[in-house]
C-alpha positions in Angstrom: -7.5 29.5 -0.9 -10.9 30.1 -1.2 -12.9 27.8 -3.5 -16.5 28.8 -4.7 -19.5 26.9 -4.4 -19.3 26.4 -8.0 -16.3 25.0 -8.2 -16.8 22.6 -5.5 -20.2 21.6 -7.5 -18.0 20.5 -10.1 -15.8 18.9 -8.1 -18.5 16.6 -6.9 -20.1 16.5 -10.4 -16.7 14.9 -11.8 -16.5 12.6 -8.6 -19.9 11.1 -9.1 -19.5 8.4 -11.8 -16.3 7.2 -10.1 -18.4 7.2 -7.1 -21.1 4.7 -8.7 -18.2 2.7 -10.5 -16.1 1.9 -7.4 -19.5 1.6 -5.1 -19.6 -1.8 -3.3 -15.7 -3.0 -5.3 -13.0 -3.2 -3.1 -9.9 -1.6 -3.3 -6.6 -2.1 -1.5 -4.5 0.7 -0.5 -0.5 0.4 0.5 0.3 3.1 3.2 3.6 4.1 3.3 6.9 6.8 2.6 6.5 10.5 3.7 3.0 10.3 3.5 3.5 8.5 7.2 5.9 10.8 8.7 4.2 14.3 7.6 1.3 14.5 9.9 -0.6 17.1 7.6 -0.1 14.4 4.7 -1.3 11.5 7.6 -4.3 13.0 7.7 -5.5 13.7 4.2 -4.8 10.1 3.9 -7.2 9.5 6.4 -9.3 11.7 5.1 -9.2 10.2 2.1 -9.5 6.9 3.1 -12.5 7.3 5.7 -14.3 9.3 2.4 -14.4 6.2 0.3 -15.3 4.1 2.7 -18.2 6.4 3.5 -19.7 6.3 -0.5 -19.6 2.6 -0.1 -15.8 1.7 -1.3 -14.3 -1.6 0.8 -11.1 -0.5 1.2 -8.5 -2.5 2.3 -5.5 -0.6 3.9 -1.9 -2.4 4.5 0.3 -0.1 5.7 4.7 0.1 5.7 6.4 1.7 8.9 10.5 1.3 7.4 11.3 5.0 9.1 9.6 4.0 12.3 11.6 0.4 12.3 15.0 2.2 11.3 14.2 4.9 14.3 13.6 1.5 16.5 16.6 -0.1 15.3 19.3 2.3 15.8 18.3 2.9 19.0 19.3 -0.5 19.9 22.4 0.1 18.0 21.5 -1.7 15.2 21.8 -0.8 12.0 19.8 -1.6 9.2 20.6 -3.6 6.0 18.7 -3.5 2.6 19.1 -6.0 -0.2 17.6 -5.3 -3.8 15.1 -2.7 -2.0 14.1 -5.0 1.1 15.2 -5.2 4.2 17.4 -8.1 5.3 15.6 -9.2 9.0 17.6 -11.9 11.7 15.7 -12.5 14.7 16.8 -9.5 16.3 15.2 -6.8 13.6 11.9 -9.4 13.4 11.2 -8.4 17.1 11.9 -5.0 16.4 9.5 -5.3 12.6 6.7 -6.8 15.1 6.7 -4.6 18.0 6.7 -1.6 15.9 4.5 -2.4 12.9 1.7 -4.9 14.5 1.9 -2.4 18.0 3.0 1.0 17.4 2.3 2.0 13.8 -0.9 -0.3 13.6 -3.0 0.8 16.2 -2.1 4.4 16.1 -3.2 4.5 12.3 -6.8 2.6 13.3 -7.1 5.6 16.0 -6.3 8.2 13.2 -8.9 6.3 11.2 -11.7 6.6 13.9 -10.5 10.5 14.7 -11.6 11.3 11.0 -14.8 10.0 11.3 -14.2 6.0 10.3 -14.9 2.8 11.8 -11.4 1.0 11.5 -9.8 -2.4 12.8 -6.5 -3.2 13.1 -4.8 -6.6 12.2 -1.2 -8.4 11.3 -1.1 -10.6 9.1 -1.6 -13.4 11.8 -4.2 -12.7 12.7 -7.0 -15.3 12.0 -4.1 -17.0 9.7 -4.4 -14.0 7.2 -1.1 -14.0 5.3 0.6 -17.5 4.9 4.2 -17.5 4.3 7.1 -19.0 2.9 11.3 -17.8 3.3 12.1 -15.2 0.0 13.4 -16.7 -2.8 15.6 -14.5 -4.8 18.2 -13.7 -2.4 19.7 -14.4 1.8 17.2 -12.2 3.5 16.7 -13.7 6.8 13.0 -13.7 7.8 11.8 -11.8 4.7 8.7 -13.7 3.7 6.9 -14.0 0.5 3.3 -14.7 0.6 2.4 -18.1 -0.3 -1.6 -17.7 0.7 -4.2 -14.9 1.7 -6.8 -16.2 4.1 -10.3 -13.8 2.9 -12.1 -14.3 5.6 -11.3 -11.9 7.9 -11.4 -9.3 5.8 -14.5 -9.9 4.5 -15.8 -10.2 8.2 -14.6 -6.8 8.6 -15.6 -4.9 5.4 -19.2 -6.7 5.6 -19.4 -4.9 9.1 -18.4 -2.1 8.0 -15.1 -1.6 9.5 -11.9 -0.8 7.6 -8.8 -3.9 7.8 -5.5 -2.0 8.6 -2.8 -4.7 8.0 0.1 -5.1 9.3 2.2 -7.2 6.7 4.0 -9.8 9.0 3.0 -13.5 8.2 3.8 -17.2 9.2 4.3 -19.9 7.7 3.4 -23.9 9.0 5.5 -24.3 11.1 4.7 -20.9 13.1 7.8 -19.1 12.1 7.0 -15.5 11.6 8.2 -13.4 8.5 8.9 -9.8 7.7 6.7 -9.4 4.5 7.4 -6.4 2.2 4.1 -4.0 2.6 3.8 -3.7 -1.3 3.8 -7.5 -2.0 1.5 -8.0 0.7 -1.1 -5.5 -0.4 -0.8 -7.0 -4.2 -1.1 -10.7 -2.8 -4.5 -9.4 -0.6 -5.9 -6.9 -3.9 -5.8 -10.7 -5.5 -6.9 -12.9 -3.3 -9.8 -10.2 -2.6 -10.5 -9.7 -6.4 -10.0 -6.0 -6.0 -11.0 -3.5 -8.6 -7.9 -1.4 -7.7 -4.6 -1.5 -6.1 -2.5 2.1 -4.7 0.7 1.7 -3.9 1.8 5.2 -2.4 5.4 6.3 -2.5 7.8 9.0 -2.8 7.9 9.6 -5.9 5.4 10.9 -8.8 5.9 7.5 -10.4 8.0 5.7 -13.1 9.8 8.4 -14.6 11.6 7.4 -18.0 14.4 9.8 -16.8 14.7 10.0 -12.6 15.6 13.6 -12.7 13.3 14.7 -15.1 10.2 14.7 -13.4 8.4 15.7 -17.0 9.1 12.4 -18.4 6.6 10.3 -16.3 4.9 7.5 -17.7 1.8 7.5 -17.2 0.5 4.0 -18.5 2.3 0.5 -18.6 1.0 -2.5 -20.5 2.7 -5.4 -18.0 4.2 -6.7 -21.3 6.6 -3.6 -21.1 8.2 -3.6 -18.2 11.1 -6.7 -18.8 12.3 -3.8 -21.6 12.0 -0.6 -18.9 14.0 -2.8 -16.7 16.5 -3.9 -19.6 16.6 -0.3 -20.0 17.6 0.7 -16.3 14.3 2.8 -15.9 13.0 0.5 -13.5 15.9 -0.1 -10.8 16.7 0.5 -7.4 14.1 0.5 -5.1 11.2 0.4 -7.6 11.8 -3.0 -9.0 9.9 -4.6 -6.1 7.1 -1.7 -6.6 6.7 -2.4 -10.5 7.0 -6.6 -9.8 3.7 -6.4 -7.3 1.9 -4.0 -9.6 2.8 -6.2 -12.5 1.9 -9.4 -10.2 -1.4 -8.4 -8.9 -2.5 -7.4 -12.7 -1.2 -11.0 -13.7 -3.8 -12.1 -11.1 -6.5 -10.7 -11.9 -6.5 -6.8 -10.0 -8.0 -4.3 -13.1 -6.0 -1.8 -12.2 -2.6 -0.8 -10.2 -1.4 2.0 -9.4 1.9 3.7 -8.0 0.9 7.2 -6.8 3.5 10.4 -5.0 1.8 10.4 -1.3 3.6 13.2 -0.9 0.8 15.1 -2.7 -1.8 15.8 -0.5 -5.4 14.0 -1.3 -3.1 12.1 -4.0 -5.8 8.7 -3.5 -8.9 10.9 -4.3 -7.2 12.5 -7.2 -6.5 9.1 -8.1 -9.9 7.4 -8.4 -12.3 10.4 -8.1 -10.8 12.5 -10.8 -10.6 12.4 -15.2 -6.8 13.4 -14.7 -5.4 11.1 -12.0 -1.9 10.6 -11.0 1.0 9.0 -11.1 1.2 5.8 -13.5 -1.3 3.5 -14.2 0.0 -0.5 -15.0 -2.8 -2.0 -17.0 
């Protein structure tokens, strides 16, 4: 497809007060779903990252790997368990979480970063004491963490040198013990610890639909206040309640806006914030 120099004019034109609105805020990004595993969809989301980061966005990415972990576990003949949308982790499955998301996934998404043009640095979420933790509550899950406290300060080291955080969301807690933290909660406990503008959550879906196989019957917007009734109603369920708890969590806390966004639409994050239509719904 050819697009004319008018059009991309425009295209700038309509960007430009977005542009000057995000300038200097930061905003965290969760990484995760297809958008990991296509590599044409990889790398408009590095694209797309290294862009904002350019115009003077902090952004903050924490990425998932679940696909790369499941790949990991089978082939040591393990297979693995989900509860309520996370996944239960023994010792066994938290060697595997580590190796894969602080190693493997980690430090090949910095190198994707730098490829397209950014400056990136890679972290976990012990790094420097970053993401404190405590055992999950609601329900046996093993070394499933919650995040009980977000140390700033390295990412503000990074972002004030200009580099972009990639996260890795494993924590510890006191004692030293290390917890598998779900990448959505960790990404809403950093956007509010950080006092983001914005928090993207990227999945595989277009986002809450009112009816799951009608794609036509997305919401777009969701006052926090609603969402006990869309869960009453069963049209939050599944693997989205954890999704829709962060976003309503990090609003709670102070984060202007979330977001859950279809990453399998390439661009999807520019559409997002650089556009008058957006995508995907909006939890204010």
């Amino acid at each position: 497809m050819t697009i004319s120099t008018s059009d991309r004019a425009l295209v700038l034109t309509q960007a430009l007060p977005y542009i000057k609105e995000y300038a200097g805020q930061t905003v965290v990004i969760k990484y995760g779903g297809g958008a990991m595993v296509s590599p044409e969809l990889k790398a408009a989301v590095m694209q797309d990252v290294v862009l904002l980061s350019t115009v003077g966005i902090r952004v903050v990415l924490v990425h998932g790997g679940g696909p790369e972990i499941d790949d990991a576990m089978k082939r040591l003949g393990k297979e693995p368990t989900f509860v309520g949308g996370l996944r239960y982790t023994d010792e066994e499955t938290m060697a595997v979480v580590e190796t894969v998301l602080a190693g493997r996934v980690n430090k090949s998404l910095v190198a994707d970063l730098q490829q397209h043009g950014g400056s990136a640095l890679g972290l976990c979420g012990l790094d420097g004491g970053l993401l404190t933790a405590a055992p999950y509550k609601r329900g046996e899950l093993g070394l499933v963490g919650e995040v009980t406290h977000v140390n700033t300060q390295p990412l503000n080291t990074c972002l004030d040198s200009g580099f972009i955080p990639v996260i890795a969301p494993i924590g510890a807690d006191a004692e030293g013990r290390h917890y598998n933290i779900n990448a959505d909660s960790a990404a809403a406990h950093i956007a509010a610890a950080m006092g983001a503008k914005k928090l993207v959550l990227m999945t595989d879906v277009i986002g809450i639909l009112r009816d799951k196989d009608d794609d036509s019957s997305l919401i777009s917007v969701i006052h926090v206040s609603e969402v006990p009734a869309l869960k009453k109603q069963g049209v939050v369920s599944g693997g989205m309640l954890p999704k829709v708890d962060c976003c309503v969590e990090a609003v709670r806390r102070g984060v202007h806006r979330t977001h859950v966004i279809d990453g399998r639409i390439p661009h999807s994050i520019l559409i997002e914030m650089l556009t008058d239509e957006g995508i995907g719904t909006m939890f204010l």
